[in-house]
N, CA, C and O of each residue as an XYZ file, in Angstrom:
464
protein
N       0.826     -1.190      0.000
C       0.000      0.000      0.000
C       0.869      1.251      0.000
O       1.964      1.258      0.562
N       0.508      2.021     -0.461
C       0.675      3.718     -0.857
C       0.005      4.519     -0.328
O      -1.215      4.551     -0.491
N       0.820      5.556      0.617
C      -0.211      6.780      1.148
C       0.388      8.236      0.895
O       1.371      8.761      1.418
N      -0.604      8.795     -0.179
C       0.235     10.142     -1.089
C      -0.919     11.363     -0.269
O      -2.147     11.375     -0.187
N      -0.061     12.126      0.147
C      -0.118     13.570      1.318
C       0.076     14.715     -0.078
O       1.207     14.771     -0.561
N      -0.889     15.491     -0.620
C      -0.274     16.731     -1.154
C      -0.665     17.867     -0.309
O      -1.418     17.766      0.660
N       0.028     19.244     -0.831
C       0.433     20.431     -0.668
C       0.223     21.423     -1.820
O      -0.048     21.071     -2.968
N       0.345     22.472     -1.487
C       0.766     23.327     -2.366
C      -0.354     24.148     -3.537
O      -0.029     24.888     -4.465
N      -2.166     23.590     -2.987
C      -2.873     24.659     -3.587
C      -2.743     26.065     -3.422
O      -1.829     26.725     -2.928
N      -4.142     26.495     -4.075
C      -4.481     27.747     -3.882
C      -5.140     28.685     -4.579
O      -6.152     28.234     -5.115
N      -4.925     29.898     -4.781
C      -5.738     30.592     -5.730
C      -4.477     31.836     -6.139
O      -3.858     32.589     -5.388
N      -4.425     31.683     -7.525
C      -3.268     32.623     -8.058
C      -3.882     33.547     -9.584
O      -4.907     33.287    -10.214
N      -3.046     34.463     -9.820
C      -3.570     35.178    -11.086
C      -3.246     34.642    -12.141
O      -2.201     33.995    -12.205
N      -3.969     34.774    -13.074
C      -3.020     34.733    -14.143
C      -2.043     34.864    -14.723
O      -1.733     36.037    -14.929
N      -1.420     34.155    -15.078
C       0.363     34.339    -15.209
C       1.356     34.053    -14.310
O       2.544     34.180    -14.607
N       0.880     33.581    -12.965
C       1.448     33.547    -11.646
C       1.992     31.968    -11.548
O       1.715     31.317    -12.555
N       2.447     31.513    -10.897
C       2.881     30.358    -10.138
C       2.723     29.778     -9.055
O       2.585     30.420     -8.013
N       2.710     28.137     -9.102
C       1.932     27.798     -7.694
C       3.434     26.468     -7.371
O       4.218     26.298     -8.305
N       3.587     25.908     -6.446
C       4.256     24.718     -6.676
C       3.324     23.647     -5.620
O       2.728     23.978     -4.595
N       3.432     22.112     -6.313
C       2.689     21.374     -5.464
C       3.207     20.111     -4.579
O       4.025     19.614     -5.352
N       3.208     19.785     -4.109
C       4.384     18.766     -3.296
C       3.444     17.531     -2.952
O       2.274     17.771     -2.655
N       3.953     16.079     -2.983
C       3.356     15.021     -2.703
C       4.383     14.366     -2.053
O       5.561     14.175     -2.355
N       3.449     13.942     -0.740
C       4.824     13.241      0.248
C       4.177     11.590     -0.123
O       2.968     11.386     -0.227
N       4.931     10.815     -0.242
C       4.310      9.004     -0.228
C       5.063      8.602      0.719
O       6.148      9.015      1.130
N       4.403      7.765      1.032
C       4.551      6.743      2.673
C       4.249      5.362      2.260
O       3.349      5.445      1.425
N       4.569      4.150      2.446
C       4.233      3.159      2.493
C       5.552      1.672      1.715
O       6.638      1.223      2.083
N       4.648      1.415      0.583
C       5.620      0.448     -0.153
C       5.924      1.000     -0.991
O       5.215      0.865     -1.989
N       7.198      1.984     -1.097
C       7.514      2.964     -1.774
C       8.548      1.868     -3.128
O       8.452      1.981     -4.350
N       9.209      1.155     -2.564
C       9.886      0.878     -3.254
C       9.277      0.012     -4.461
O       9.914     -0.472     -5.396
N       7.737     -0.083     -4.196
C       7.388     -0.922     -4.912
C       6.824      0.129     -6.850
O       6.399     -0.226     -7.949
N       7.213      1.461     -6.166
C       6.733      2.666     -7.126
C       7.450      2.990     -8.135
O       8.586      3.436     -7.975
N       6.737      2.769     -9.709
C       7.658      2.830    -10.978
C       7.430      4.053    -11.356
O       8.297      4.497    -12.109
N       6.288      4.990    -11.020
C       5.934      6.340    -11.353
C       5.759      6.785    -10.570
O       5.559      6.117     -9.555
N       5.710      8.534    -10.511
C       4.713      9.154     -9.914
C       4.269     10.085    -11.112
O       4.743     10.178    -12.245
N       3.061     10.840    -10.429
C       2.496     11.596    -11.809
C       1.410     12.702    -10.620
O       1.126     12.541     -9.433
N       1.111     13.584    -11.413
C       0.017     14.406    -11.734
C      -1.053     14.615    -12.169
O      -0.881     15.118    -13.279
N      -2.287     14.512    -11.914
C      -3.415     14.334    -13.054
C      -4.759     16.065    -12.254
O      -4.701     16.700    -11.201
N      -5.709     16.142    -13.445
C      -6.106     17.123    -12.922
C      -7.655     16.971    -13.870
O      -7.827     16.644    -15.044
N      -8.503     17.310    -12.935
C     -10.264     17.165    -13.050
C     -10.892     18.833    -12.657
O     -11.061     19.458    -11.610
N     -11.063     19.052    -13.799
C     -12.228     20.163    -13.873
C     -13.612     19.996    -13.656
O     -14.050     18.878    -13.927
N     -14.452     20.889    -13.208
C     -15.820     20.734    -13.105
C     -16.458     20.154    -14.250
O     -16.445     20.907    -15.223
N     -17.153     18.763    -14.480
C     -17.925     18.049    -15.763
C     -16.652     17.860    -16.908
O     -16.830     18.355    -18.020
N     -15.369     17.137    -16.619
C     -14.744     17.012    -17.261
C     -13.746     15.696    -16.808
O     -13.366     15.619    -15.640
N     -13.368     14.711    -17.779
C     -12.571     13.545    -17.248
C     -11.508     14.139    -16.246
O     -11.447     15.337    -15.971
N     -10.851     13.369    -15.839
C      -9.514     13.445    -14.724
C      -8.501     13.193    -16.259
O      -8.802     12.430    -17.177
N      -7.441     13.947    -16.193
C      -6.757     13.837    -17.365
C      -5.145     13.777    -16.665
O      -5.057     14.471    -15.652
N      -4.158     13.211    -16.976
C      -3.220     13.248    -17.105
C      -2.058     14.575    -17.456
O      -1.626     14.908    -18.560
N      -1.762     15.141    -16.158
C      -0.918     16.479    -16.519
C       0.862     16.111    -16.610
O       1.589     16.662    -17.437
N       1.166     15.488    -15.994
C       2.493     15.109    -16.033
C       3.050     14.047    -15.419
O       2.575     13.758    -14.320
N       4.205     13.187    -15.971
C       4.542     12.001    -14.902
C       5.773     11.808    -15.076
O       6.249     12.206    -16.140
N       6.753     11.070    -13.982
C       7.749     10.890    -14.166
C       8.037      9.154    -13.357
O       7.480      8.555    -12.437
N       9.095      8.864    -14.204
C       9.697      7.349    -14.043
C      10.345      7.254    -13.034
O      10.699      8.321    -12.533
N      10.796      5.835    -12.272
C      11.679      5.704    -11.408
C      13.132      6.411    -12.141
O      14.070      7.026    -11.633
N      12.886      6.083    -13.308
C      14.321      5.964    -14.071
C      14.682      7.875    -14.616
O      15.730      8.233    -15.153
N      13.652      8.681    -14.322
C      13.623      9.997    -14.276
C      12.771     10.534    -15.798
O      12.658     11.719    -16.109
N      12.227      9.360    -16.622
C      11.876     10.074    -18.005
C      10.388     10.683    -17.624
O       9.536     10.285    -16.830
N      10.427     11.698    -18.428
C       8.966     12.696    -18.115
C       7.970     12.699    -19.472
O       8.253     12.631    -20.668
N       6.999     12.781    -18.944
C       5.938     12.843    -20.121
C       4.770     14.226    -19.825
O       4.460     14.411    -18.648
N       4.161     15.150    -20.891
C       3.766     15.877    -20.246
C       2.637     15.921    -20.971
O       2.682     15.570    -22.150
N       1.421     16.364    -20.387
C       0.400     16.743    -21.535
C       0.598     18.410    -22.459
O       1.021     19.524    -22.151
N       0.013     17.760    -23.718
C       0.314     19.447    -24.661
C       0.177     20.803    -24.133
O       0.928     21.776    -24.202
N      -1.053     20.615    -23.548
C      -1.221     22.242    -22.908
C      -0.423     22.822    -21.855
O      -0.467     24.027    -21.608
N       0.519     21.768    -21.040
C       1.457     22.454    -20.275
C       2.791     22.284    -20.042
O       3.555     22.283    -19.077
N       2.855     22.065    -21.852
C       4.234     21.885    -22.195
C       5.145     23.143    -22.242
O       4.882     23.987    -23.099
N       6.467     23.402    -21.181
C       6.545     24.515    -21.808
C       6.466     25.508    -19.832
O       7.187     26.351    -19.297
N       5.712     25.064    -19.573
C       4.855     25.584    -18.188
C       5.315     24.679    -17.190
O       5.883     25.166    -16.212
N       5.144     23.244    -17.279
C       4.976     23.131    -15.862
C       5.970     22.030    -16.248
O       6.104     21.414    -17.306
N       6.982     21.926    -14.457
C       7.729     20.651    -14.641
C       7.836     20.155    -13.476
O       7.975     20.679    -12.371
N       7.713     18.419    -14.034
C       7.836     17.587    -12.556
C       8.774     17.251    -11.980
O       9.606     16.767    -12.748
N       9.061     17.264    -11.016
C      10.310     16.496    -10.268
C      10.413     15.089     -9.437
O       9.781     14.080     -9.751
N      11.049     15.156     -8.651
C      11.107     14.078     -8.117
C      12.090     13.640     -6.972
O      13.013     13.193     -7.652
N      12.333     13.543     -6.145
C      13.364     13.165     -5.204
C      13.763     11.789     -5.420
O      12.867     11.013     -5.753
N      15.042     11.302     -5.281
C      15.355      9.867     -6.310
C      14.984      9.074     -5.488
O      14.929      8.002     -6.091
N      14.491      8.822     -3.782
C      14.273      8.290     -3.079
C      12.870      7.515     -3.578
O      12.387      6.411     -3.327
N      12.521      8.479     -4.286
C      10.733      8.740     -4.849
C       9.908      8.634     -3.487
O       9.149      7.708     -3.199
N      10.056      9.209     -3.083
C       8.764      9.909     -2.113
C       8.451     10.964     -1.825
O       7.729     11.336     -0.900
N       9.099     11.669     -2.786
C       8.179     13.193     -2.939
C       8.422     13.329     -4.586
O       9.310     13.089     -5.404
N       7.066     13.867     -4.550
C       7.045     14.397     -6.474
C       6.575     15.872     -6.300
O       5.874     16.187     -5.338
N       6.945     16.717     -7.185
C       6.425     18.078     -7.116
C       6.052     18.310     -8.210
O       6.182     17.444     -9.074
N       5.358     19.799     -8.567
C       4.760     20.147     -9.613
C       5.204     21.419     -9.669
O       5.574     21.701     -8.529
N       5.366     22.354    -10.407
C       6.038     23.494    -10.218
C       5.419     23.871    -11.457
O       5.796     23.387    -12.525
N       4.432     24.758    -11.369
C       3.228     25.548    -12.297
C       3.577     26.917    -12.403
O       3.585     27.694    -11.448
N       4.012     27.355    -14.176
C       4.834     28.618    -14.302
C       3.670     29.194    -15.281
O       3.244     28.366    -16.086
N       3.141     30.381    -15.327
C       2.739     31.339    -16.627
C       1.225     30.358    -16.503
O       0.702     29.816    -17.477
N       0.657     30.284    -14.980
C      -1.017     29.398    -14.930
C      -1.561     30.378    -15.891
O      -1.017     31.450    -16.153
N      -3.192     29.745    -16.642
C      -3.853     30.228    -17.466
C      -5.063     29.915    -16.535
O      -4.823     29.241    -15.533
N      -6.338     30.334    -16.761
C      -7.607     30.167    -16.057
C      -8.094     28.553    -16.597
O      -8.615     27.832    -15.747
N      -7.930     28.062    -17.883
C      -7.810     26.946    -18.119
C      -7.184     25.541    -17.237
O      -7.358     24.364    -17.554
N      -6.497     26.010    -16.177
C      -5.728     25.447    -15.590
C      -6.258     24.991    -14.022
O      -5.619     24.271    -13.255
N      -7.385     25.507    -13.795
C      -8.592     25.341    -12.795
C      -8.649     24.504    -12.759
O      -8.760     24.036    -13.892
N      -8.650     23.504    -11.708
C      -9.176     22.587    -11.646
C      -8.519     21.805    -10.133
O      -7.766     22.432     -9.388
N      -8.880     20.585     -9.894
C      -8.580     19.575     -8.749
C      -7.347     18.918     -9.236
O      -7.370     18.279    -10.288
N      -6.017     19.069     -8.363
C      -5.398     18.826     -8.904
C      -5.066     17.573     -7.478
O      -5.365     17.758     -6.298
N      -4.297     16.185     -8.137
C      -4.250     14.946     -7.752
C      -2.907     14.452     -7.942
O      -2.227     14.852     -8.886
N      -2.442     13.525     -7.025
C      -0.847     13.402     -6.958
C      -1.571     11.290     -7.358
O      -2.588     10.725     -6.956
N      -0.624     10.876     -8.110
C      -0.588      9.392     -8.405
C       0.852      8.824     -8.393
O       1.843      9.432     -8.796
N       0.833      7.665     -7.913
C       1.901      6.733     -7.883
C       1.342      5.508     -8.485
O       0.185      5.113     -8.338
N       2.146      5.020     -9.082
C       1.946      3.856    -10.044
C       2.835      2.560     -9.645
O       4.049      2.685     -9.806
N       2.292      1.177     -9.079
C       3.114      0.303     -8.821
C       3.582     -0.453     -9.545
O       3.135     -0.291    -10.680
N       4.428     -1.392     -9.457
C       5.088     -2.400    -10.430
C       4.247     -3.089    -10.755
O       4.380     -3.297    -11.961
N       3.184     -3.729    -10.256
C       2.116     -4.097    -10.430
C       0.867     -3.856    -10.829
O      -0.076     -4.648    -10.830
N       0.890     -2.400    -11.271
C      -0.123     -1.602    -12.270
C      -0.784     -1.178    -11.302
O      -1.899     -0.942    -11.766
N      -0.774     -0.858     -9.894
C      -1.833     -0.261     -9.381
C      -1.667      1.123     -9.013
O      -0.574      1.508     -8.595
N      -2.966      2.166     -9.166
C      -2.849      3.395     -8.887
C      -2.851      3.837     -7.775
O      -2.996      2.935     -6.951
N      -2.748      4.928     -7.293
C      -2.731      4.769     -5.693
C      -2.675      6.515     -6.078
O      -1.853      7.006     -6.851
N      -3.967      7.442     -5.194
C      -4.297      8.994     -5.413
C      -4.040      9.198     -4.309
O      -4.210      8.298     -3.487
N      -3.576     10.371     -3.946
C      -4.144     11.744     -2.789
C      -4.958     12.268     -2.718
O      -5.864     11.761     -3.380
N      -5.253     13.225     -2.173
C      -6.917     13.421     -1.464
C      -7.223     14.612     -2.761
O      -8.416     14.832     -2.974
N      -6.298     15.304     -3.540
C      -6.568     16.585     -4.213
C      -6.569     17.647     -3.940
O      -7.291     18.024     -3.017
N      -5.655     18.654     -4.729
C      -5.671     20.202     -4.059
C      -6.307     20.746     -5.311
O      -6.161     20.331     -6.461
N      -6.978     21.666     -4.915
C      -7.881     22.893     -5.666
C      -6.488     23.982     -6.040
O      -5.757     24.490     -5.190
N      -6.378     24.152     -7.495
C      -5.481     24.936     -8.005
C      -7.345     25.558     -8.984
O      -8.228     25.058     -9.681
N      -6.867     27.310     -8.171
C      -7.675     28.256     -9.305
C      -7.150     29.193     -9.634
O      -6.569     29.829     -8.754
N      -7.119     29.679    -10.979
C      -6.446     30.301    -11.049
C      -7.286     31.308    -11.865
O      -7.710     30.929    -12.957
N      -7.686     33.096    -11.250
C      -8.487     33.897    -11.374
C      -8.068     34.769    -10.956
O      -7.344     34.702     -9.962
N      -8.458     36.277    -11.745
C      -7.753     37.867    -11.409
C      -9.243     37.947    -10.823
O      -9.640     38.981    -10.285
């Protein structure tokens, strides 16, 4: 089992920056990813960014450019570091770890809004 703690909402302007932090606890070593994903009001949970044990990153189009993930090599913390937010960018944002064994494992979700 996996237990992912985030950080780091809030409410910012446009153009501004937020950073988000996910602490994991548990069978860490058993973790080939961590990632990012993010759910708007009446809209799927989509995939914002992820990164490998092995450090390779994948990002979605719209925040290519903007936002980058990290990672502590220990892998139990992943961050998000959100540069030049757009109002598009609203939404519930969710920390994932991915096991060797294909299972997902979420955090509770931070509210990133971003409004002048």
């Amino acid at each position: 089992q996996v237990q992912l703690v985030e950080s780091g909402g809030g409410l910012v302007q446009p153009g501004g920056s937020l950073r988000l932090s996910c602490v994991a606890s548990g069978t860490i070593s058993r973790i080939v990813a961590l990632g990012w994903y993010r759910q708007a009001p009446g809209t799927q949970r989509e995939m914002v960014a992820r990164i490998t044990r092995g450090g390779s990153t994948d990002y979605a189009d719209s925040v290519k450019g903007r936002f980058t993930i990290s990672r502590d090599y220990a892998m139990n913390t992943v961050y998000l570091q959100m540069n030049d937010l757009k109002p598009d960018d609203t939404a519930i944002y969710y920390c994932n770890a991915r096991s060797e064994f294909v299972e997902d494992y979420w955090g509770q979700g931070s509210q990133v809004t971003v409004s002048s």
